[in-house]
LUMVEX-991825 format. One record per residue (C-alpha): x, y, z. Coordinates in nm, 2 decimals. Each point is the difference from the previous one (the first is absolute). Layout:
REM LUMVEX-991825
+--------+--------+--------+
!     xx !     yy !     zz !
+--------+--------+--------+
!      X !      Y !      Z !
...
+--------+--------+--------+
END
This chain:
REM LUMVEX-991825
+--------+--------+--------+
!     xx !     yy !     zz !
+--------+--------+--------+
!   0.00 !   0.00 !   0.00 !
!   0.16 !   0.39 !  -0.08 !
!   0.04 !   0.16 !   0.29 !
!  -0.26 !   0.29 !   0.08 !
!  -0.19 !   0.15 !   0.24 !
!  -0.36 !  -0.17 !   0.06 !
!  -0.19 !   0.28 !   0.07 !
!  -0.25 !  -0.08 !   0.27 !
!  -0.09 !   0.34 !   0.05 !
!   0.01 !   0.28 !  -0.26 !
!  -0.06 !   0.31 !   0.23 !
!  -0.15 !   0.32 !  -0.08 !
!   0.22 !   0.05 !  -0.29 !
!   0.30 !  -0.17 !  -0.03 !
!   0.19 !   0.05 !  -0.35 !
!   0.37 !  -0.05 !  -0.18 !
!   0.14 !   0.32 !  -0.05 !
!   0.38 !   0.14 !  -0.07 !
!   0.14 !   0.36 !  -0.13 !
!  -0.29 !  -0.02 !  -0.25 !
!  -0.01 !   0.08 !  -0.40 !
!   0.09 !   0.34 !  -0.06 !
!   0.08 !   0.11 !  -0.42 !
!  -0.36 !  -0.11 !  -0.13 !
!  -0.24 !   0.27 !   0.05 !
!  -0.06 !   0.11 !  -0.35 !
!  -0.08 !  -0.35 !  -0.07 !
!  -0.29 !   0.04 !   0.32 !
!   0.17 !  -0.22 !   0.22 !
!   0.05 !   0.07 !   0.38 !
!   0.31 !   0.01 !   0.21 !
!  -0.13 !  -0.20 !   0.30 !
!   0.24 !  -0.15 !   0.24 !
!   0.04 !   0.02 !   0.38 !
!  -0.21 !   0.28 !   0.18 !
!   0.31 !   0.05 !   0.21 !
!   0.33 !  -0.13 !  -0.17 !
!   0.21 !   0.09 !   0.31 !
!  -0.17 !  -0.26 !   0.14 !
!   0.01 !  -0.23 !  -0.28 !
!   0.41 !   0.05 !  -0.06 !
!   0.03 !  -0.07 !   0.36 !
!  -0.20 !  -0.28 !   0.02 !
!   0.26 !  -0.14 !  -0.31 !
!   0.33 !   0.08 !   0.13 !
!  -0.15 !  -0.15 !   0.36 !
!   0.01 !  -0.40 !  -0.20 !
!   0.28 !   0.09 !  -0.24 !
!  -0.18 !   0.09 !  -0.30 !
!   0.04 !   0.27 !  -0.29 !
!  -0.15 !   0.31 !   0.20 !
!  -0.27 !   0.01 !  -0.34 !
!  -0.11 !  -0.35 !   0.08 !
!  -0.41 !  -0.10 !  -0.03 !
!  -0.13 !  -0.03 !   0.35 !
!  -0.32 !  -0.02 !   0.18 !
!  -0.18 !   0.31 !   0.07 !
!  -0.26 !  -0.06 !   0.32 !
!  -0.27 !   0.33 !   0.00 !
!  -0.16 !   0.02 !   0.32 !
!  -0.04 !  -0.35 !   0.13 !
!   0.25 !  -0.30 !  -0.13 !
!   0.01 !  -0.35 !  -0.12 !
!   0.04 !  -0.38 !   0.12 !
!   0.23 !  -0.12 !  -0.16 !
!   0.18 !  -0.43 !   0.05 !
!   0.32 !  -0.06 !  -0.13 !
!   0.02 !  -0.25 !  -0.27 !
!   0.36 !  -0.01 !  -0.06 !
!   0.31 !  -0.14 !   0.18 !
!   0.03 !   0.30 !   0.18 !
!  -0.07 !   0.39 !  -0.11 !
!   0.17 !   0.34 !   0.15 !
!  -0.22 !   0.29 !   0.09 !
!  -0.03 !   0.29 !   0.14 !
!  -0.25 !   0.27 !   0.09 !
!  -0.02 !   0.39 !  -0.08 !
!  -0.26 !   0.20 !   0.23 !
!  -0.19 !  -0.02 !   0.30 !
!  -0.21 !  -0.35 !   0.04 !
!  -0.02 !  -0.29 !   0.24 !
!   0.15 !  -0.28 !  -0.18 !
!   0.03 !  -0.39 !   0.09 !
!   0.17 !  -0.27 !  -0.11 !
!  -0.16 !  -0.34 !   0.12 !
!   0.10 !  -0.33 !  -0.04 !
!  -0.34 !  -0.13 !  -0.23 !
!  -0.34 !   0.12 !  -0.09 !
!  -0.14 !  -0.17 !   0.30 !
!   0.20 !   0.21 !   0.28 !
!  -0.18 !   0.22 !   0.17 !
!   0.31 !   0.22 !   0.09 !
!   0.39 !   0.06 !  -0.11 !
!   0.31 !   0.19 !   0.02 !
!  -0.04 !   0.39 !  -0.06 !
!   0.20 !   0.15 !  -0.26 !
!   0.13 !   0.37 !   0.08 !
!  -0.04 !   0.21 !  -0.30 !
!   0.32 !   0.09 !  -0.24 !
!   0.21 !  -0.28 !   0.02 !
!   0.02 !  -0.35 !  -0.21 !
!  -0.08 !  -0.32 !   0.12 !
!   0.00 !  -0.36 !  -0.09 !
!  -0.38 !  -0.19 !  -0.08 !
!   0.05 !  -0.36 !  -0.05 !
!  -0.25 !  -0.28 !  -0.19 !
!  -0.34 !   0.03 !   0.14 !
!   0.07 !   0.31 !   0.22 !
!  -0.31 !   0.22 !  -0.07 !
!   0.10 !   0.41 !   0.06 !
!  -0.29 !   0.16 !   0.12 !
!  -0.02 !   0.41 !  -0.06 !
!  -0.26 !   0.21 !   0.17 !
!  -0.15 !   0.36 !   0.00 !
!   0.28 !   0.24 !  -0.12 !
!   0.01 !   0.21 !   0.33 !
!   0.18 !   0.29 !  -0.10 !
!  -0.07 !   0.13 !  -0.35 !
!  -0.18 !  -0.21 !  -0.30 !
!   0.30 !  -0.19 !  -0.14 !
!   0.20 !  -0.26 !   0.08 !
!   0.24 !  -0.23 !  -0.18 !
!   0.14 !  -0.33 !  -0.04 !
!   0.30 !  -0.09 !  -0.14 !
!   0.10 !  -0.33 !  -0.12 !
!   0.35 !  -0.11 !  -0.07 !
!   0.08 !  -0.10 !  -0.39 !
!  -0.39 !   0.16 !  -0.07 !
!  -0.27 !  -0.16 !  -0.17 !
!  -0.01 !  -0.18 !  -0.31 !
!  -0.19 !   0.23 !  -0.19 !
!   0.02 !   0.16 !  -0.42 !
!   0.06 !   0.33 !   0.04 !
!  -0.23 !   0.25 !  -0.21 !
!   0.24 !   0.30 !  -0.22 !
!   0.24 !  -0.07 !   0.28 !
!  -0.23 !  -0.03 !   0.34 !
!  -0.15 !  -0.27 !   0.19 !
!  -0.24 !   0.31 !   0.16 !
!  -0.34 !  -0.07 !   0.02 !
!  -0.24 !   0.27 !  -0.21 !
!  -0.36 !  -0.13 !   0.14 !
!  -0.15 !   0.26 !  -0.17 !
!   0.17 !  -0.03 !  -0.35 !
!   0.04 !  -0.37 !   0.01 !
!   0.33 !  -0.11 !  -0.03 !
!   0.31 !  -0.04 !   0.21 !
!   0.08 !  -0.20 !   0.33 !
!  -0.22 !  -0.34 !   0.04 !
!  -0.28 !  -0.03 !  -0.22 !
!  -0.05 !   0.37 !   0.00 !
!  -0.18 !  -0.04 !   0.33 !
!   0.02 !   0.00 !   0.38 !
!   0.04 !  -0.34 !   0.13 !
!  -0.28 !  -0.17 !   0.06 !
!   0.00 !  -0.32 !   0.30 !
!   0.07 !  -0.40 !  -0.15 !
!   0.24 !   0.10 !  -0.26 !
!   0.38 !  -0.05 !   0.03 !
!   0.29 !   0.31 !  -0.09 !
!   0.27 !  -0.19 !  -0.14 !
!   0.36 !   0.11 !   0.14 !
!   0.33 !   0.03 !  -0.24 !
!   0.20 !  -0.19 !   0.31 !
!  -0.08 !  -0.36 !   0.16 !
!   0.24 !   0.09 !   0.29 !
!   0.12 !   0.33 !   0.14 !
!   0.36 !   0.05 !   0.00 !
!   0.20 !  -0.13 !   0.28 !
!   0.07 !   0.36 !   0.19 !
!  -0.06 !   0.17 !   0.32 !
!  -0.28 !   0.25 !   0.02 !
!  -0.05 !   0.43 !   0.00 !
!  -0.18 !   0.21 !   0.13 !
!  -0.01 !   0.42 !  -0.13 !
!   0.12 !   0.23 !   0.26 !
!  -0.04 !   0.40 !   0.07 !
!  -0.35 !  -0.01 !  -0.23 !
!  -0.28 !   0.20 !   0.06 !
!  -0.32 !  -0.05 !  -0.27 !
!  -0.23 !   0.19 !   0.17 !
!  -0.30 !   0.19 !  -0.20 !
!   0.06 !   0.35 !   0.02 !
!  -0.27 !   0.26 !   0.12 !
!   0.11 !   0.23 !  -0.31 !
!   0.10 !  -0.07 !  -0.35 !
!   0.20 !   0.24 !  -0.23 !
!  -0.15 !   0.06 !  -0.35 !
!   0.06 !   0.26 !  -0.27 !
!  -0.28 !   0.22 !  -0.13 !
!  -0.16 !  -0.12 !  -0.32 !
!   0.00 !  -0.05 !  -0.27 !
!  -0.37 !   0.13 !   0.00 !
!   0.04 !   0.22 !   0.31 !
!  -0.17 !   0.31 !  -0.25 !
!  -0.30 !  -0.21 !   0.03 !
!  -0.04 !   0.15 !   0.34 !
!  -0.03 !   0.34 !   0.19 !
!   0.36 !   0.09 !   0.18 !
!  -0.20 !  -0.04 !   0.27 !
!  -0.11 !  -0.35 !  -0.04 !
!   0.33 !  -0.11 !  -0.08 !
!   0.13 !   0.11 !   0.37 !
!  -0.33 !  -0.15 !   0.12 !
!   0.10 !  -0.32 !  -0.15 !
!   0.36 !  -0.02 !   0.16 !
!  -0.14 !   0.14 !   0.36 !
!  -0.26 !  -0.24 !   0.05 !
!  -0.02 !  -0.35 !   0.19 !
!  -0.12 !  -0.28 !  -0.26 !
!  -0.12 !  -0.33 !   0.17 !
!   0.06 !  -0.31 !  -0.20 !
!  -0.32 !  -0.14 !  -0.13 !
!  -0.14 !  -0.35 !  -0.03 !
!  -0.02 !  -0.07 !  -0.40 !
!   0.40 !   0.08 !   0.01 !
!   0.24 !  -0.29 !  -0.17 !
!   0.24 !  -0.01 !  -0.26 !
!  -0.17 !   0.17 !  -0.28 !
!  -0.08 !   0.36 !   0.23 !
!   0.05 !   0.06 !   0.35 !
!  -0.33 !   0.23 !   0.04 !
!   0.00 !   0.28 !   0.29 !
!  -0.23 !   0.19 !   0.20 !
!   0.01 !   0.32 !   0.13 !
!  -0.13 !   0.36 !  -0.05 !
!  -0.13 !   0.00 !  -0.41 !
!   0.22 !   0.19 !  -0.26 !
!  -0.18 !   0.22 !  -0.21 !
!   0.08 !  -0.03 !  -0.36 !
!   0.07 !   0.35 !  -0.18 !
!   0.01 !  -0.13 !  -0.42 !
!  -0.23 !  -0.31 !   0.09 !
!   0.10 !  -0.28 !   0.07 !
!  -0.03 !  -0.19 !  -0.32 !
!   0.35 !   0.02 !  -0.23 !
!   0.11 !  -0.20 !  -0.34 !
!   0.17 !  -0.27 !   0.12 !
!   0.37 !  -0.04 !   0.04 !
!   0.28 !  -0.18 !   0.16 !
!   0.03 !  -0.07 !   0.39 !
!   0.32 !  -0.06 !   0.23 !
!   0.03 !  -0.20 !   0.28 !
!  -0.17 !   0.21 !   0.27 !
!  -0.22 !   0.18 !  -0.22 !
!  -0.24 !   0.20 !   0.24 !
!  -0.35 !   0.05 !  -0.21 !
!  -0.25 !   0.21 !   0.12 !
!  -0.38 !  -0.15 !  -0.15 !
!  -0.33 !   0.13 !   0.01 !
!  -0.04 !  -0.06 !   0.36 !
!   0.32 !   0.24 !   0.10 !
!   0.16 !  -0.30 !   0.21 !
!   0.36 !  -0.07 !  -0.14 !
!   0.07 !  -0.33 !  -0.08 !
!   0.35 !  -0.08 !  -0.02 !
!   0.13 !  -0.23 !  -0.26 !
!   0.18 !  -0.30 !   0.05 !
!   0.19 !  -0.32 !  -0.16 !
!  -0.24 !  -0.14 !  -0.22 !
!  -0.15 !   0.30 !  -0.10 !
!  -0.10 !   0.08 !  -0.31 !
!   0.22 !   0.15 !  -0.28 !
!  -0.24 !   0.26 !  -0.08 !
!  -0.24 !   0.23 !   0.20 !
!  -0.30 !   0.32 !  -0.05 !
!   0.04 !   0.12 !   0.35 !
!   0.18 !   0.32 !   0.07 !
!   0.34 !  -0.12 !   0.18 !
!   0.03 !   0.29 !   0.30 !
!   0.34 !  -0.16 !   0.08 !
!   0.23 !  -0.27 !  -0.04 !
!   0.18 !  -0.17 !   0.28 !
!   0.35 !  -0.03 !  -0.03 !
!   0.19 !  -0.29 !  -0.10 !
!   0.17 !  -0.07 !   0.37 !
!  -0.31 !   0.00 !   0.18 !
!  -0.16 !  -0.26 !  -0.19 !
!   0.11 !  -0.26 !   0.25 !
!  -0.15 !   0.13 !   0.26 !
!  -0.33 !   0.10 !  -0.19 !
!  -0.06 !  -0.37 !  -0.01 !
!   0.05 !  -0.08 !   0.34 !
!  -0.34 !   0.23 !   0.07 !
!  -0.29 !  -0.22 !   0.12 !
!  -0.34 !   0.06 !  -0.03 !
!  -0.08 !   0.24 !   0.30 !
!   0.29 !   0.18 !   0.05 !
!   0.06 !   0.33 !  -0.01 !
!   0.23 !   0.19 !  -0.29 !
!   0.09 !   0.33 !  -0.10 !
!   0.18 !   0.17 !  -0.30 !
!   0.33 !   0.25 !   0.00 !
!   0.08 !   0.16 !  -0.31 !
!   0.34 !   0.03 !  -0.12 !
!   0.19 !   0.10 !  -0.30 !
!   0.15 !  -0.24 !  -0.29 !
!   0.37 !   0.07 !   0.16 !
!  -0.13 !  -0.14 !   0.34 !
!  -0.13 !  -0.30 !  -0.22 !
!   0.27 !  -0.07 !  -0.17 !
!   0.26 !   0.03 !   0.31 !
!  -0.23 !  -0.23 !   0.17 !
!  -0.02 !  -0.25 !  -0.28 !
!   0.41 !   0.01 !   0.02 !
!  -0.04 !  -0.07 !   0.38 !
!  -0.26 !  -0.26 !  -0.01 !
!   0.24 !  -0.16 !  -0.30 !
!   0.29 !   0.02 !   0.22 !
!  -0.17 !  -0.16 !   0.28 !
!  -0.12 !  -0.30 !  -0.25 !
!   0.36 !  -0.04 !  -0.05 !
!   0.12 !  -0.05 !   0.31 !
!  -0.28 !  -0.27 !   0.14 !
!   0.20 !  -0.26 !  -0.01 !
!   0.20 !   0.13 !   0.25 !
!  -0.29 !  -0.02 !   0.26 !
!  -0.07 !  -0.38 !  -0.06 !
!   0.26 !  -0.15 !   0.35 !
!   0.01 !  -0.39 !   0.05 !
!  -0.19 !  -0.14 !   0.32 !
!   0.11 !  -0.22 !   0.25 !
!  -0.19 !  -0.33 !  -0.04 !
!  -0.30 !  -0.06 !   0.20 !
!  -0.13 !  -0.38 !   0.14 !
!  -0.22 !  -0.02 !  -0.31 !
!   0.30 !   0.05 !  -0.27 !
!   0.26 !  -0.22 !   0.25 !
!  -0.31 !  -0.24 !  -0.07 !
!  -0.06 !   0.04 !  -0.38 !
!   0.40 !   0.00 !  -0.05 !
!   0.02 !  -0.36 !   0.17 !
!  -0.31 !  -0.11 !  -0.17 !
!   0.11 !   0.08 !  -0.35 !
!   0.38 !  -0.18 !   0.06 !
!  -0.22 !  -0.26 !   0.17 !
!   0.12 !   0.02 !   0.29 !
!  -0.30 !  -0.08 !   0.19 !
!  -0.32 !  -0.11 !  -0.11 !
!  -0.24 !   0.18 !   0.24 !
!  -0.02 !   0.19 !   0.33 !
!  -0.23 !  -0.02 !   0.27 !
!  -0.20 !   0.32 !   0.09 !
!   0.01 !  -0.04 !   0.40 !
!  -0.30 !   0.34 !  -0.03 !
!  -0.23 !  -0.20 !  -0.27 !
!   0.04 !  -0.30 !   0.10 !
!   0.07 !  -0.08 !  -0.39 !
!   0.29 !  -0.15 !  -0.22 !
!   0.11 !   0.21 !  -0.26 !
!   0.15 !  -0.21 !  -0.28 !
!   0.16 !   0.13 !  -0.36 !
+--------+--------+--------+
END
């Protein structure tokens, strides 16, 4: 049998995603990729892989997952409880602390919950999975239909088949001095449509509290807040969007546009956020509270050099762990060493 994942639980809305497809706009196709790809590198360099590597993206509340493979290297990006337990039946395991790797073995299951700080979380698997990558991506485009598997979220019964049988024989990592926090203010320059609007609404716009609304994913993250009032109308012929793309429609509630937007919109754009702050845009969970801070094309760009900079140097934040029980045990179970240890707590063998 390949090795996979046997999804026994799909979560909210669990997808493969990497750096996404950028370059095919004018043919109408979407960028997609991770909603946070600081995340997403980390998640890589945390089991060894390219940082540009397809992994899973959990929105919101995340998947059940057993181990159909010799063994499989993980690790997890943001804030969720995570489990690792011995087979389906156990009512319990071992908790996983978030950004680090760690070793699953045959008929583990890895059990996410409710992402607790934030909307995203993600899984990285060593090696990746053992899917045909679409103009260069294995990202999932849900709304265009193509990329990552099946074009879909993953749905419970089926099985993700894995590029590796076995994780490599190496100690584990965790990331160190990384904060991914969503921030209560995002920087965005005004435009390109900002003549659409009074001066007046303009400041409005970037001096008011939006609140996240339910309806949000990865198409538009829609706002609410006090309405801005549309000067021209609010109606314009259709042209190309950016990441971040703020629209203002009919209703005067910005929606803010995100990876698998679409390539075209007829909504004034009031602003556009800036490329550095795109991370943390899609941290934002439904419910929390944003604002806006305009800045100039020179702040952009020098913050685009930073936030490059900073990409750079992420590997230099991924530190090898001391072994815990669990690895000692996985170690000696994969040189077969032992065959099983008794749980003195659970009253269980565990057995590879």
């Amino acid at each position: 049998m390949k090795a996979s994942f046997h999804v026994l639980n799909p979560g909210l809305m669990t997808t493969i995603q990497d750096l996404g497809r950028p370059g095919f706009h004018n043919l109408g196709i979407g960028t997609s990729g991770a909603l946070d790809p600081v995340a997403l590198r980390l998640a890589n360099l945390l089991v060894g892989n390219e940082s540009g590597t397809g992994a899973l993206e959990v929105l919101y509340v995340g998947p059940a997952l057993e181990i159909e493979a010799e063994s499989a290297r993980l690790s997890f990006v943001g804030a969720a409880r995570v489990e690792i337990r011995k087979h389906r039946a156990a009512a319990s395991g071992r908790r996983i602390d978030p950004m680090r790797s760690v070793l699953a073995r045959r008929g583990e299951v890895v059990r996410v919950g409710s992402v607790t700080v934030g909307a995203t979380l993600y899984i990285g698997v060593e090696g990746g999975f053992d899917i045909e990558p679409i103009l260069g991506s294995v990202s999932t485009n849900i709304r265009g239909g193509i990329g990552g598997w099946h074009a879909r979220a993953l749905t419970s019964g089926e099985r993700l088949p894995l590029l590796q049988v076995k994780a490599s024989d190496r100690g584990e990592a965790h990331a160190e001095n990384i904060v991914l926090g969503p921030p209560r203010r995002i920087r965005a320059i005004p435009g390109p449509q900002a003549d659409y609007f009074d001066e007046a609404e303009v400041s409005k716009f970037f001096a008011t509290e939006y609140t996240v609304q339910t309806g949000s994913d990865r198409v538009g993250m829609r706002l609410q807040g006090e309405p801005i009032r549309h000067a021209k109308g609010f109606n314009i012929a259709s042209d190309a969007t950016a990441p971040g793309s703020i629209q203002v429609p009919g209703t005067g509630q910005p929606i803010v546009l995100m990876a698998d937007r679409q390539t075209i919109g007829g909504y004034p754009k009031i602003a556009t956020v800036i490329s550095a702050d795109l991370p943390a845009l899609g941290r934002l969970s439904i419910g929390q509270k944003i604002g806006f801070e305009a800045v100039t094309v020179e702040t952009a760009l020098a913050s685009r050099r930073q936030m490059l900079s900073e990409l750079e140097n992420l590997p230099g934040h991924i530190v090898p762990v001391a072994p815990d029980a669990a690895d000692i045990e996985g170690l000696m179970l994969g040189q077969n060493l032992i065959s099983g240890v008794i749980d003195a707590f659970n009253d269980q063998e565990a057995v590879a």
